[in-house]
MARSEGU-72506 format. One record per residue (C-alpha): residue number from 1; residue in one letter; y, z, x. Coordinates in steps of 0.02 Angstrom, whole numbers, plus 50000, padded with zeros to 5 digits. Layout:
<pts>
{pt NUM; a; {Y; Z; X}} ...
</pts>
This chain:
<pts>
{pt 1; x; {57006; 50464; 56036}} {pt 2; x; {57041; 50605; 56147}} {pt 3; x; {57139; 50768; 56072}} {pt 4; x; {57305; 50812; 56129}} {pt 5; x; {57347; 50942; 56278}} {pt 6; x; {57371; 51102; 56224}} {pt 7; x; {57560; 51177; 56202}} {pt 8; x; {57548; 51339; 56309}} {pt 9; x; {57698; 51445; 56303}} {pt 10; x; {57741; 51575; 56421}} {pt 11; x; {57723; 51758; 56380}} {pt 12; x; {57573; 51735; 56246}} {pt 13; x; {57400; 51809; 56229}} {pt 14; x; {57262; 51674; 56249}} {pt 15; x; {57082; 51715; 56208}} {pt 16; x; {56963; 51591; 56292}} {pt 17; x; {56795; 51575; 56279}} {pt 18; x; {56655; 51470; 56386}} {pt 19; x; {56491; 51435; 56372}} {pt 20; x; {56340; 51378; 56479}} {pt 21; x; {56266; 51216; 56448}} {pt 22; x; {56138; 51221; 56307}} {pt 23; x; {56187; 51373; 56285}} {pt 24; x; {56049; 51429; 56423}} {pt 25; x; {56058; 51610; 56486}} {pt 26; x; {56125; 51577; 56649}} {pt 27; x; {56231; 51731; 56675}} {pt 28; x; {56063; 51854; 56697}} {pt 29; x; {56087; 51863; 56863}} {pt 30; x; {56226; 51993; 56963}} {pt 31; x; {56257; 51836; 57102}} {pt 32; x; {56276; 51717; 56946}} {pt 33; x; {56401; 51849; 56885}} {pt 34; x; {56505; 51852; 57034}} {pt 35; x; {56518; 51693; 57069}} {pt 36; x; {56613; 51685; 56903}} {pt 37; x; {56717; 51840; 56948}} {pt 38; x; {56778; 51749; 57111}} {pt 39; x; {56820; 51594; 57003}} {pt 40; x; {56936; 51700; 56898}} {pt 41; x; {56989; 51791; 57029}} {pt 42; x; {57036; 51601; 57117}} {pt 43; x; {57132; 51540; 56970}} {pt 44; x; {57222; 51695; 56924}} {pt 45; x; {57299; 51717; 57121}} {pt 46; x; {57336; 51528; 57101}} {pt 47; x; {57418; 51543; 56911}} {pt 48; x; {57476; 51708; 56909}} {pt 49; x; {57411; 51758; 56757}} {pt 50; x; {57378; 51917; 56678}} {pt 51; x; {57196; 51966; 56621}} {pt 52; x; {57191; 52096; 56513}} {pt 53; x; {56995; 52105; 56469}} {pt 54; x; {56839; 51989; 56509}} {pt 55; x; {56662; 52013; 56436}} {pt 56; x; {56532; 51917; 56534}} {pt 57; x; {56365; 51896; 56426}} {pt 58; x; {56205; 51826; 56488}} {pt 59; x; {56255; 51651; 56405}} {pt 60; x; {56437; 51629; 56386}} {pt 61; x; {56602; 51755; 56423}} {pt 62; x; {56768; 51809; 56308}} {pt 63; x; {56932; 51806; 56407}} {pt 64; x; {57090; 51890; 56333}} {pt 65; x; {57255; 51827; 56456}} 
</pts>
């Protein structure tokens, strides 16, 4: 049975956190890393939300909005 949708409320802090499949090392490379960076840059011009720090590491990133 799926979960339920998430209840986001305006005006709070979310920290978010992804990870590569297998938890492979994927983000080694600078083009791998920028890719992501223009993703986030993407959604947040589309959303409109605030980013307030972002740690990309080699196998998954940290995201504080």
């Amino acid at each position: 049975m799926p979960r339920q949708p998430r209840q986001l409320k305006p005006n709070y802090c979310y920290h978010v956190t992804t990870r590569c499949n297998n938890r492979d090392f994927r983000l080694t490379r600078v083009e791998c890393k920028e890719v992501l960076l223009y993703a986030i840059e993407r959604c947040q011009a589309k959303y409109g939300f605030k980013l307030y720090a972002l740690c990309i590491m080699s196998n998954h990133d940290r995201i504080q909005n």
